[in-house]
LONU-459495 format. One record per residue (C-alpha): residue number from 1; z, x, y. Coordinates in steps of 0.2 Angstrom, whole numbers, plus 5000, padded with zeros to 4 digits. Layout:
% residues N
+-----+------+------+-------+
! num !   up ! east ! north !
+-----+------+------+-------+
! NUM !    Z !    X !     Y !
...
+-----+------+------+-------+
% end
This chain:
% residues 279
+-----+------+------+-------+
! num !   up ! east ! north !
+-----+------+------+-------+
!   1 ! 4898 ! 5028 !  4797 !
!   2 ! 4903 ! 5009 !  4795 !
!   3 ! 4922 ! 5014 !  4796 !
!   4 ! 4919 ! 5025 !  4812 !
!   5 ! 4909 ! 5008 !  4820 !
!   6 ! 4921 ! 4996 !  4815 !
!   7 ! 4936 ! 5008 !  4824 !
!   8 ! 4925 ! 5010 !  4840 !
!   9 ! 4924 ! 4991 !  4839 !
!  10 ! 4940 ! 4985 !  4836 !
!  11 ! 4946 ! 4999 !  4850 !
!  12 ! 4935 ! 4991 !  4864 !
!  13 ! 4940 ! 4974 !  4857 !
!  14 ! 4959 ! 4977 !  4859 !
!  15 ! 4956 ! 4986 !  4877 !
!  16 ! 4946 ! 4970 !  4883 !
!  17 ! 4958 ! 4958 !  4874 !
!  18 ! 4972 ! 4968 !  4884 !
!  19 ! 4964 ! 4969 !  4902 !
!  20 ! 4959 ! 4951 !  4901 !
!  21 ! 4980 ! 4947 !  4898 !
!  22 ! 4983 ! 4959 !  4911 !
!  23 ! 4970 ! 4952 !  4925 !
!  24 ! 4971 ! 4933 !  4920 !
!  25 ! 4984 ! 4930 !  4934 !
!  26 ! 4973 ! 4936 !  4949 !
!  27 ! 4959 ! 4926 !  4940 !
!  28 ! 4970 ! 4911 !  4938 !
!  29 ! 4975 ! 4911 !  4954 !
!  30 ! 4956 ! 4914 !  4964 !
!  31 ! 4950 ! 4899 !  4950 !
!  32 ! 4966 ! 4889 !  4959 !
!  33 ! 4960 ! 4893 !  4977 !
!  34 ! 4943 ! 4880 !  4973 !
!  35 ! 4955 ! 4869 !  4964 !
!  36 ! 4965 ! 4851 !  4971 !
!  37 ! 4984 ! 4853 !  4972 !
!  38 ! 4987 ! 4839 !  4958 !
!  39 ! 4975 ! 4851 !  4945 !
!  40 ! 4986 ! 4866 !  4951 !
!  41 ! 5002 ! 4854 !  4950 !
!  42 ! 4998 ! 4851 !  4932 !
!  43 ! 5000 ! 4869 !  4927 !
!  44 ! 4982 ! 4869 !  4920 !
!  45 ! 4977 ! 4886 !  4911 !
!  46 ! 4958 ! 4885 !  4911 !
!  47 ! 4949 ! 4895 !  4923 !
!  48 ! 4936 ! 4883 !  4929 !
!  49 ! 4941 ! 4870 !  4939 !
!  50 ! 4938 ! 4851 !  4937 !
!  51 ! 4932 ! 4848 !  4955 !
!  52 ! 4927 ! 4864 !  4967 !
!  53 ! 4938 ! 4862 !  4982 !
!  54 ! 4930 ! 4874 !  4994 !
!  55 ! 4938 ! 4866 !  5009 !
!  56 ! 4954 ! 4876 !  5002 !
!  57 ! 4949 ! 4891 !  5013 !
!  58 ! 4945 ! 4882 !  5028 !
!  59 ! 4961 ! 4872 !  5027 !
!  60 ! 4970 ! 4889 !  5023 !
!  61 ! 4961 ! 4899 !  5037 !
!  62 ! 4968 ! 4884 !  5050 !
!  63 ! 4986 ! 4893 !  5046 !
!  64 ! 4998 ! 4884 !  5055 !
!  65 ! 5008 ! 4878 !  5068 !
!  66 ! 4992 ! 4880 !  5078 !
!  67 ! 4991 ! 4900 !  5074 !
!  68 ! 4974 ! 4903 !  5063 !
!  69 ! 4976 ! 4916 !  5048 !
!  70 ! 4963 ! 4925 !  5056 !
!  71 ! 4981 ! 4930 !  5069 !
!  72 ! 4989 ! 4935 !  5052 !
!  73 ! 4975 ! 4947 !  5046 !
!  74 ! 4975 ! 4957 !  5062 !
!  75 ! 4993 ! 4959 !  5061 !
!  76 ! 4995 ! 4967 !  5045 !
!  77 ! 4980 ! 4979 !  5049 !
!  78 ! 4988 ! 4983 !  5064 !
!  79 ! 5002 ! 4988 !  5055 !
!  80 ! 4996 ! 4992 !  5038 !
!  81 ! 4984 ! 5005 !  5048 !
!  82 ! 4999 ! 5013 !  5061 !
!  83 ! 5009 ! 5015 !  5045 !
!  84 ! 4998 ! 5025 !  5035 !
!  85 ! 4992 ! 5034 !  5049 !
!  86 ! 5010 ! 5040 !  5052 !
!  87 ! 5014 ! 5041 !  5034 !
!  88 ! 4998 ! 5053 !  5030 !
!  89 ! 5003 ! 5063 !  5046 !
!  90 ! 5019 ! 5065 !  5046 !
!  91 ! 5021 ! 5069 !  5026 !
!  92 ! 5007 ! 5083 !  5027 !
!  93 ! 5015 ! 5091 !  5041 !
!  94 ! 5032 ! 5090 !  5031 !
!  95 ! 5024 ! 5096 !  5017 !
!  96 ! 5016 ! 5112 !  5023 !
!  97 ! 5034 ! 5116 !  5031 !
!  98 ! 5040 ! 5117 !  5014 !
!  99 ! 5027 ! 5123 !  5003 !
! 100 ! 5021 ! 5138 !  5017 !
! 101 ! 5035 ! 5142 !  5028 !
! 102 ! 5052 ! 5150 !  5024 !
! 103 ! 5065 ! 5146 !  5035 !
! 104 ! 5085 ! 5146 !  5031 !
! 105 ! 5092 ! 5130 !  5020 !
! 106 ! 5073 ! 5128 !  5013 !
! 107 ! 5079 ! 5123 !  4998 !
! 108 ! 5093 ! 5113 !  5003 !
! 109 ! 5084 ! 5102 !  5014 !
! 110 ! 5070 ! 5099 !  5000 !
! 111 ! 5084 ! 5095 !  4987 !
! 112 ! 5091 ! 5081 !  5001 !
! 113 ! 5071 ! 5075 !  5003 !
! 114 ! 5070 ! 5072 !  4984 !
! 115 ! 5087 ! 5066 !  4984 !
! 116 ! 5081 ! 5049 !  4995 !
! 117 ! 5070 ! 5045 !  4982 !
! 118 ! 5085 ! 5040 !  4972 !
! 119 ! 5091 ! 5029 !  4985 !
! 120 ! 5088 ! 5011 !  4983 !
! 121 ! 5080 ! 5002 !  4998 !
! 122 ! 5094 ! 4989 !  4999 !
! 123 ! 5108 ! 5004 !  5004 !
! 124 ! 5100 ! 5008 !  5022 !
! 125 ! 5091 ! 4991 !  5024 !
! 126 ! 5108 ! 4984 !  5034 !
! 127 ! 5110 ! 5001 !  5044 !
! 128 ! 5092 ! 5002 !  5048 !
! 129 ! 5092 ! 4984 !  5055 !
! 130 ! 5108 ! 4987 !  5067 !
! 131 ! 5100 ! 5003 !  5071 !
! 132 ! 5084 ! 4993 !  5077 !
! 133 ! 5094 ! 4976 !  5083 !
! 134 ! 5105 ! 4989 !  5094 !
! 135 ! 5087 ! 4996 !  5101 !
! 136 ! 5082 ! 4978 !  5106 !
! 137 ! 5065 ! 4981 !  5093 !
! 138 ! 5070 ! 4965 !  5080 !
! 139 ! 5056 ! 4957 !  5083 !
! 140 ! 5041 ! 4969 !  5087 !
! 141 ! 5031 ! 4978 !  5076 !
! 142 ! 5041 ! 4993 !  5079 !
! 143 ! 5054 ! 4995 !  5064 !
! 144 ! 5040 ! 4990 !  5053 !
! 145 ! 5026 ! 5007 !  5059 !
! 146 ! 5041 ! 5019 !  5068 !
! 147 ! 5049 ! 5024 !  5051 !
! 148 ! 5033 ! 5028 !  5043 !
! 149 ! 5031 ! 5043 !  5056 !
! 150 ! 5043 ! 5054 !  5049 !
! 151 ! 5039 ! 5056 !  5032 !
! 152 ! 5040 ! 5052 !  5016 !
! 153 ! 5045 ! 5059 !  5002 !
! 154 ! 5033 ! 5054 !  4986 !
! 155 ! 5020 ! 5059 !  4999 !
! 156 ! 5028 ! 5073 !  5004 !
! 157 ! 5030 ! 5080 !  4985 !
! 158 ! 5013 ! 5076 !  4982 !
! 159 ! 5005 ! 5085 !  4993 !
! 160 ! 5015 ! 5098 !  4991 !
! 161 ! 5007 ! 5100 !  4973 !
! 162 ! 4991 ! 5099 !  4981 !
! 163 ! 4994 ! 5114 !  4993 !
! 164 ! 5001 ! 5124 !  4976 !
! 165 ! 4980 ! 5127 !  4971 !
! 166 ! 4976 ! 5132 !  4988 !
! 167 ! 4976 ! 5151 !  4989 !
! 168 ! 4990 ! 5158 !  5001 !
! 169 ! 4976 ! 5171 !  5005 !
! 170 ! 4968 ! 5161 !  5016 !
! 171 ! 4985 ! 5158 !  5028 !
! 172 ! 4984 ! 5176 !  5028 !
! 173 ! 4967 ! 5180 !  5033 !
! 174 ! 4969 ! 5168 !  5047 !
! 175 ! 4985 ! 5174 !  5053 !
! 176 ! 4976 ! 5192 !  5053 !
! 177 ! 4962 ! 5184 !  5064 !
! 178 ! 4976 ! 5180 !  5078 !
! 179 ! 4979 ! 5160 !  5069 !
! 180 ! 4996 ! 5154 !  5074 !
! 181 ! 5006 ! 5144 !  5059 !
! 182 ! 5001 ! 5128 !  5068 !
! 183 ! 4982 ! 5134 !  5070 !
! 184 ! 4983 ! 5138 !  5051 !
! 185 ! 4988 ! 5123 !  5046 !
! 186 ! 4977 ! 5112 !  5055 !
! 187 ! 4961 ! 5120 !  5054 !
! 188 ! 4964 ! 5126 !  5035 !
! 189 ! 4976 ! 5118 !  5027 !
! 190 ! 4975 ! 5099 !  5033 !
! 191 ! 4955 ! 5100 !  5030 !
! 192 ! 4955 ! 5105 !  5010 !
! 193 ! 4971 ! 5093 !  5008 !
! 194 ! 4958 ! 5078 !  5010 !
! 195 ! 4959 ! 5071 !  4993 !
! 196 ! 4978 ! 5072 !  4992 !
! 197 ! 4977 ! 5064 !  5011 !
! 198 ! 4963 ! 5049 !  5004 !
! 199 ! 4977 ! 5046 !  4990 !
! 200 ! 4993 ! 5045 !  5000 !
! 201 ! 4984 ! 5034 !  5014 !
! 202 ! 4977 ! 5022 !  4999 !
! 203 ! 4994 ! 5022 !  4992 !
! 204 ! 5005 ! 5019 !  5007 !
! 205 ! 4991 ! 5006 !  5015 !
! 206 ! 4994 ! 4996 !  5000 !
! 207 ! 5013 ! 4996 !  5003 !
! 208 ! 5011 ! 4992 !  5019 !
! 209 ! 5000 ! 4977 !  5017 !
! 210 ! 5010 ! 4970 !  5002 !
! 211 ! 5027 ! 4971 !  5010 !
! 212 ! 5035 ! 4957 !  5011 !
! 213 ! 5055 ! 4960 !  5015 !
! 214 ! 5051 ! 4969 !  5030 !
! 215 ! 5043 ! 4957 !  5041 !
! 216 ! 5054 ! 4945 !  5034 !
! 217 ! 5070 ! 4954 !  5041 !
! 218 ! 5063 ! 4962 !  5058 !
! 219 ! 5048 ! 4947 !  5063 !
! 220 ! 5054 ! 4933 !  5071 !
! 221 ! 5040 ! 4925 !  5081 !
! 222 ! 5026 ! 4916 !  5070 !
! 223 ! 5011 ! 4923 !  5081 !
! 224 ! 5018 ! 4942 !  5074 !
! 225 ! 5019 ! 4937 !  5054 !
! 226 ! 5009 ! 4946 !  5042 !
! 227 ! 5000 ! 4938 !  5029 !
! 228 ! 5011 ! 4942 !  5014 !
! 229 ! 5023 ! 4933 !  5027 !
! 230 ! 5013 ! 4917 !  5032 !
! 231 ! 5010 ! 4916 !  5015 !
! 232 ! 5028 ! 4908 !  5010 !
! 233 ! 5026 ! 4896 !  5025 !
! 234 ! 5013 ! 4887 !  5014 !
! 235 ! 5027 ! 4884 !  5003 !
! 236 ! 5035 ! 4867 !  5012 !
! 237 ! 5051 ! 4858 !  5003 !
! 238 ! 5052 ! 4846 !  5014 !
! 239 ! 5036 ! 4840 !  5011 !
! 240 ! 5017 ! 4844 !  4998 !
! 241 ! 5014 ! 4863 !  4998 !
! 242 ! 4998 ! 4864 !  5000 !
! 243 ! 4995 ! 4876 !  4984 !
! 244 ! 4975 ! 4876 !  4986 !
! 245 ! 4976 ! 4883 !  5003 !
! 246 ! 4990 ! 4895 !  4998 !
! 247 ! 4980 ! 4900 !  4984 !
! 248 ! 4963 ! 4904 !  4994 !
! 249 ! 4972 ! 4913 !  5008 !
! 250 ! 4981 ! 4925 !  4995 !
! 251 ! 4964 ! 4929 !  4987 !
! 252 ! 4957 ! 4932 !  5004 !
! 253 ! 4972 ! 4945 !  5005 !
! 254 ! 4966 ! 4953 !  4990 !
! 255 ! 4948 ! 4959 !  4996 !
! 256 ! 4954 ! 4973 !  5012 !
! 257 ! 4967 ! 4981 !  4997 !
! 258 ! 4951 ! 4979 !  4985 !
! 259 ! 4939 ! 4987 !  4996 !
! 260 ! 4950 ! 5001 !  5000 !
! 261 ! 4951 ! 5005 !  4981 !
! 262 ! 4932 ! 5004 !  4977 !
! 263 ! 4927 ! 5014 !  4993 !
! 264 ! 4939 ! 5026 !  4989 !
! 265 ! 4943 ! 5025 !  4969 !
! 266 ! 4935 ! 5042 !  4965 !
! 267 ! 4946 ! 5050 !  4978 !
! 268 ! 4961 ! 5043 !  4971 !
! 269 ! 4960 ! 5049 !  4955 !
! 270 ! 4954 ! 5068 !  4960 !
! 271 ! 4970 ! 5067 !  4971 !
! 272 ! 4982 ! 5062 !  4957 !
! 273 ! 4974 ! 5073 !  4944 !
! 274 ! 4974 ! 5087 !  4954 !
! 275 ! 4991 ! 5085 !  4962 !
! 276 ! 4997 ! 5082 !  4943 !
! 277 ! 4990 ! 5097 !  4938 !
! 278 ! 4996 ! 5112 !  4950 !
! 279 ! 5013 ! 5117 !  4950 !
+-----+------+------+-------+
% end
């Protein structure tokens, strides 16, 4: 009895030890938003700071150049929303094209889908920017939202483990009851894909609100940045980076990605467990 005890404890001892190494940054770096730049400068570990500096977030939310953060929020939920819209769309579409329909090449095409996986982003980043420069769209929103409208293929794959525990019985009793392939698949196939749908929008809004190098190749004009983009502009070399307000804005970031993940946290782990499963 006392060794079983002393096991449970040392268990929930290492698994606390370990997610407090693993979450320290995040709470370093909320403790550095309340504290002053010279604390910050000094590289100090401890987790309470010396004097709260709650202007931090009102100096932060000023932004600069005369453009509020406020600008830089609605920006990437512009974008961060498009994106996963398309992305969710687009990929479930894809997915029942594969996973239901039998056309010539099927399997061809699939392998080619998988096969961009593979690809690293730096081998089309330069094509996909003379693409979009030749377009006159460097500079707007576009590059950043269009590209998530045709698909992608982690999302497309995962769903397409989703679909594999939906009976193909159903296809056919619709299809019997006068259902065109595009009737079956939105008004049965689309509505019990929910849970794969909640986890590719989660996924993919995340990415979208965390990228970085795409708004820093296709956005030129201040008043368009994205947080993770008005972010770095904190960082001055010509002059004192204010690390306070930098550090209060970047924990303000956090909370839309952390709201998404509690609303939707037991969605996301049926979607993943369930698309892991099938197949």
């Amino acid at each position: 009895m006392v060794g079983k005890t002393t096991k449970k404890f040392m268990y929930h001892f290492l698994v606390l030890a370990f997610g407090f190494v693993m979450i320290y940054p995040v709470l370093w770096m909320i403790s550095g938003s309340l504290k002053t730049n010279l604390e910050i400068a000094t590289g100090s570990l401890s987790l309470i700071p010396q004097y709260w500096q709650w202007e931090n977030f009102a100096n932060g939310w000023r932004g600069f150049a005369g453009i509020g953060f406020d600008v830089f929020f609605r920006n990437s939920f512009f974008v961060a929303t498009l994106s996963t819209i398309g992305t969710v769309l687009s990929s479930s579409v894809v997915a029942y094209a594969f996973s239901r329909l039998r056309f010539k090449g099927r399997k061809l095409y699939f392998g080619i889908m998988l096969s961009t996986m593979m690809i690293p982003a730096q081998v089309i980043m330069i094509p996909q920017f003379l693409i979009f420069h030749r377009l006159g769209l460097v500079g707007t929103f576009v590059p950043l939202i269009l590209p998530s409208f045709f698909g992608h293929p982690f999302f497309v794959f995962l769903m397409m483990q989703f679909m594999v525990s939906i009976p193909k019985e159903l296809d056919e009793a619709a299809i019997i009851d006068g259902c065109s392939k595009y009737s079956v698949f939105f008004r049965i196939i689309f509505p019990l894909l929910a849970p794969a749908l909640v986890t590719s929008a989660i996924i993919q809004f995340y990415w979208a609100w965390d990228d970085f190098m795409g708004p820093l190749i296709y956005l030129t004009d201040p008043n368009t940045y994205t947080v993770s983009l008005a972010l770095r502009m904190f960082a001055d070399t010509a002059s004192i980076t204010d690390f306070g307000a930098m550090f209060a804005m970047s924990t303000l970031s956090l909370l839309p990605v952390f709201i998404v993940f509690l609303i939707f946290n037991k969605r996301l782990v049926e979607g993943i467990n369930t698309s892991g499963l099938k197949g």
